[in-house]
Phi, psi and omega in degrees: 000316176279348180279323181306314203301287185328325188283317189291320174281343179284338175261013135271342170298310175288339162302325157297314206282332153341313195259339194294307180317304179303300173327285188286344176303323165322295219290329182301310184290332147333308152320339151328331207204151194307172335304324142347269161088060159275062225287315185259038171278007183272001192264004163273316197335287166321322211296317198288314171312299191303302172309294187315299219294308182271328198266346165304334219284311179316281181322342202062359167316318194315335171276335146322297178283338120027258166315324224256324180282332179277326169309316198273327200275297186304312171312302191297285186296303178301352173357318193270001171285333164292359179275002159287348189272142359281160160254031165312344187278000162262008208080332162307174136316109165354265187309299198288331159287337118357283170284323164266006136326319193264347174301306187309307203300322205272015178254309142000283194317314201290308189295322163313318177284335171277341187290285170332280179332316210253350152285302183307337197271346186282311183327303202272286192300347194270320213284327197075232210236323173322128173256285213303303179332276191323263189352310157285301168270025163257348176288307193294316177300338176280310170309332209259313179301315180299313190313320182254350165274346146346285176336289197273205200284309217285021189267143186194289204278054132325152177276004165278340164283017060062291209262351197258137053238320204285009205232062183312313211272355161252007150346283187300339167277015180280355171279004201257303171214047163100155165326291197325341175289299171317287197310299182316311161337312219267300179314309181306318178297315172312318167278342156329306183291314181293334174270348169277000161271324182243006143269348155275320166321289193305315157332296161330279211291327171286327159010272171325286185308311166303346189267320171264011167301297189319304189308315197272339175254015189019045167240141148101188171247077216312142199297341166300304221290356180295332198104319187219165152246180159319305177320281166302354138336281188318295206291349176274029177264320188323257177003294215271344174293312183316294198260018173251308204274344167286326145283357187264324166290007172243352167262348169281326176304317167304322160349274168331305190281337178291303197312171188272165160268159189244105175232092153305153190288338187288329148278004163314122127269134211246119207211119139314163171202125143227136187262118161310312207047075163248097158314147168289340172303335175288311174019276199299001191232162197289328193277355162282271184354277214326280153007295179305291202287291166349260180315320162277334181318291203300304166313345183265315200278289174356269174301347161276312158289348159304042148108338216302168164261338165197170216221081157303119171227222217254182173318172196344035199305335108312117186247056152238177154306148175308330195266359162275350213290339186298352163240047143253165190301305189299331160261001140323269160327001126314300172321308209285296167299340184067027168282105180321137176231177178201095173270143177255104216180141173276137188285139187244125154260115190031231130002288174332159134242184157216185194255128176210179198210107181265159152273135166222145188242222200272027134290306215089041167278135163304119159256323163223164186197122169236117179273140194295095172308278161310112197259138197275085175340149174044358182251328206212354153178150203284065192312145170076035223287323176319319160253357200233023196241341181265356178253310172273117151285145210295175211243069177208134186277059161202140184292036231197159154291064170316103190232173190282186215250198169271149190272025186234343222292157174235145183236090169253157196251189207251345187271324196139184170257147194241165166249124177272125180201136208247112157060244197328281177354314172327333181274010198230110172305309193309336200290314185291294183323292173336289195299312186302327181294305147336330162136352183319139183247343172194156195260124151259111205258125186233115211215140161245128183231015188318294218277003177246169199262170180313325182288358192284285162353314182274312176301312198300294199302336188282338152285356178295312167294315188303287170358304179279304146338283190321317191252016178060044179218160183303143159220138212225120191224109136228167209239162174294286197255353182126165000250136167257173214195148152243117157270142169254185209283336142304014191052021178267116165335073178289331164204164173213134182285166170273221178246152182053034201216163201240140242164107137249201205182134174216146167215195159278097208228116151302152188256155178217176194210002150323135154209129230290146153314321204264338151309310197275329205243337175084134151346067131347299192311294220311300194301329179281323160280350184273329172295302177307315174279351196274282155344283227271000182261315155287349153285014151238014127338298185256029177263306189177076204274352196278337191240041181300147155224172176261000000 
């Protein structure tokens, strides 16, 4: 009787362990990106999946663990979503910030596991028995997935932010096309690696078999005693593909990263920041304004006696309407010195408002204004409002409807024209790529992250760089409470604020009119492996599928 029990746990234990293997290899890519910032396990992470993925495919198994990898990689880098709970400082309740904190994170997680899932079963049913086939379509299909979930509101985790802030020089191929350039890199190594595993595996075992054919047929010499066989030959080129295409995208990154900047003195901007630090629980009360009006007021006179040529400061950093802002001190203090500012504050549309970021220029006239196009699910409107609109008030210290700005806007300044982006954005490459094609010269990122714990902030700057890579510009970020930051166009970091700290800072950023392949071209790769793999899946369809080999 104890010998059945045992026997029986041990066959839910192997039975188990697919998924246990999946989960944690997610959660290992989870590790990746702050706090953690274990940057290179992403270039192993897949490989537990990819092996589960292919040797599963005969069972049809392959999607649980899957879901479970998507589950475990997205739980882990979203994490930080849960540091908006409690929201009481909103009106909410304990329990209902609770829940519907945990409603956000496991509803993300879950659309990540569906993600994983629907890349393994494409993967699986297009790829065959072909370990280059999978490989070509499993790269183009994970690019082609991140592409159409980019598009919608729900967007973050990409695996190319993965590499940022710590890997800049395989970064720099997001300037050939886009993040996607990064991701593929990262897939492609990975599967490599995973098919030179389970083609060695499978080597191994016809060996065994073959060995003991010989043996029992007493021909020939058996293949152990030579040292190696053919076979395991054959499978160490995956291997020798793997660590050949990982250096080889990191001497093109290096390439990239080796060129100089070019900083004439005749294109110099000279750019202030002050980070308020105005908890958000104040938002909603006269001693935050106050506060607000206080710090930045002081921080604008501050940086204006340095010298600067203008004054950033972070998303709302004034929680007023455009039509109050001409009586406030700080644009008092715009009049007087006459230093260009980029105030953060809301903008009115009919009813309506938006999150914007003005120009005043040394009158203390409004000249331009761009409203924050990507709006923050649950933070800044209410997806699903028909059912979640009667539990949540919306999570804004304003009484008003919010939308988003236009997906074409242009900013131009007393400077030139810059590309604008407000908090959420970061995460939309497209947002950037677009403005820089447009004429942007240089970037101003403007952000509140107060409500969240620290590893959210550090993710935000780490998409900033990639951003300032892509499009080949100077970038200047400021934040309420941190971290604000000036990048230059190699993504490297010249100064960073601390956290939770009241803070200025002026440094120096040039404008620039370069443009990148992937500013001029657009996502290229993607549409080119999904066409190539597409192909190369149909000549072997029409060649001949009954006598697929590897």
């Amino acid at each position: 009787m104890q010998k059945k029990q045992n026997k029986k746990q041990g066959e839910r234990l192997t039975a188990s362990l697919p998924y246990l293997i999946a989960l944690a290899s997610g959660i290992l890519m989870g590790l990746t990106v702050a706090p953690v910032g274990a940057w290179l396990l992403a270039w192993i992470a897949i490989v537990p999946l990819w092996v589960l993925v292919v040797t599963s495919a005969k069972s049809k198994n392959q999607f649980p663990p899957a879901f479970l990898w998507g589950i475990g990689y997205h739980g882990v880098a979203l994490f930080w979503i849960t540091g908006i709970h409690p929201m009481t400082w909103l009106g909410v309740p304990w329990l209902p910030s609770l829940a519907i904190t945990l409603f956000c994170w496991g509803f993300l997680s879950v659309l990540g596991g569906v993600f994983v899932a629907i890349w393994a079963a494409v993967m699986v049913r297009l790829g065959g028995q072909k370990s280059w086939l999978r490989i070509l379509i499993g790269t183009a299909v994970w690019c082609g997935l991140e592409s159409l979930w980019s598009a919608g509101p729900l967007w973050w985790s990409s695996l190319a932010y993965t590499q940022s802030p710590h890997n800049l020089v395989i970064l720099h191929l997001g300037q050939l096309s886009g993040p996607n350039t990064v991701t593929a890199a990262i897939v492609a190594v990975n599967g490599l690696i995973a098919e030179g595993w389970t083609n060695r595996r499978d080597a191994k075992g016809a060996e065994r078999i073959s060995s003991v054919s010989r043996q029992l047929l007493q021909v020939g010499e058996p293949a152990q005693r030579t040292g190696f066989s053919a076979p395991l030959r054959l499978v160490n080129k995956y291997w020798v593909i793997a660590t050949g295409l990982l250096i080889t995208l990191h001497l093109i990154g290096f390439i990239l990263y080796s060129r100089p900047i070019a900083q004439p003195s005749e294109v110099a901007l000279k750019v202030g920041i002050v980070q308020g630090n105005i908890p958000n629980r104040l938002l909603r009360s006269s001693e935050g304004f106050r506060r607000a009006q206080e710090n930045y007021t002081n921080g604008y006179l501050t940086l204006a006696d340095q010298g600067v040529d203008a004054v950033l400061t972070p998303e709302g950093a004034l929680p007023i309407f455009q039509r109050n802002l001409m009586e406030t001190a700080l644009v008092a203090a715009v009049k007087k010195k006459g230093v260009v500012a980029w105030i953060g504050a809301f903008g009115e549309r009919g009813d309506s408002y938006t999150i914007s970021l003005f120009t005043f220029n040394s009158k203390g006239e409004i000249v331009s204004r761009y409203d924050k196009a990507k709006l923050v699910p649950l933070g800044e409107y209410i997806p699903f409002e028909g059912i979640l609109g009667g539990i949540i008030q919306r999570l804004s210290p304003l009484d008003a409807h919010q939308v988003p700005g236009s997906a074409n806007q242009i900013f131009d300044t007393p400077f030139g024209r810059a590309i604008a982006s407000i908090c959420y954005e970061s995460a939309f490459a497209e947002q950037f790529r677009r403005q820089a094609a447009a004429g942007g010269q240089f970037i101003l990122s403007s952000s509140n992250d107060a409500h969240y714990t620290a590893s959210m902030p550090f993710q935000h700057h780490a998409q900033d760089i990639m951003r300032a890579i892509e499009t080949d510009r100077w970038s200047a970020r400021a934040t309420n409470t941190g971290y604000s930051a000036f990048v230059d166009p190699h993504g490297r970091t010249l100064w960073i604020s601390g956290y939770n700290t009241y803070e200025t800072h002026a440094d120096t950023i040039y404008r620039r009119q370069t443009q990148t392949l992937y500013v001029r071209w657009n996502d290229w790769l993607t549409p080119l492996l999904l066409i190539c793999s597409g192909g190369a899946w149909l000549v072997t369809q029409l060649s001949d599928p009954n006598k697929i080999s590897n």
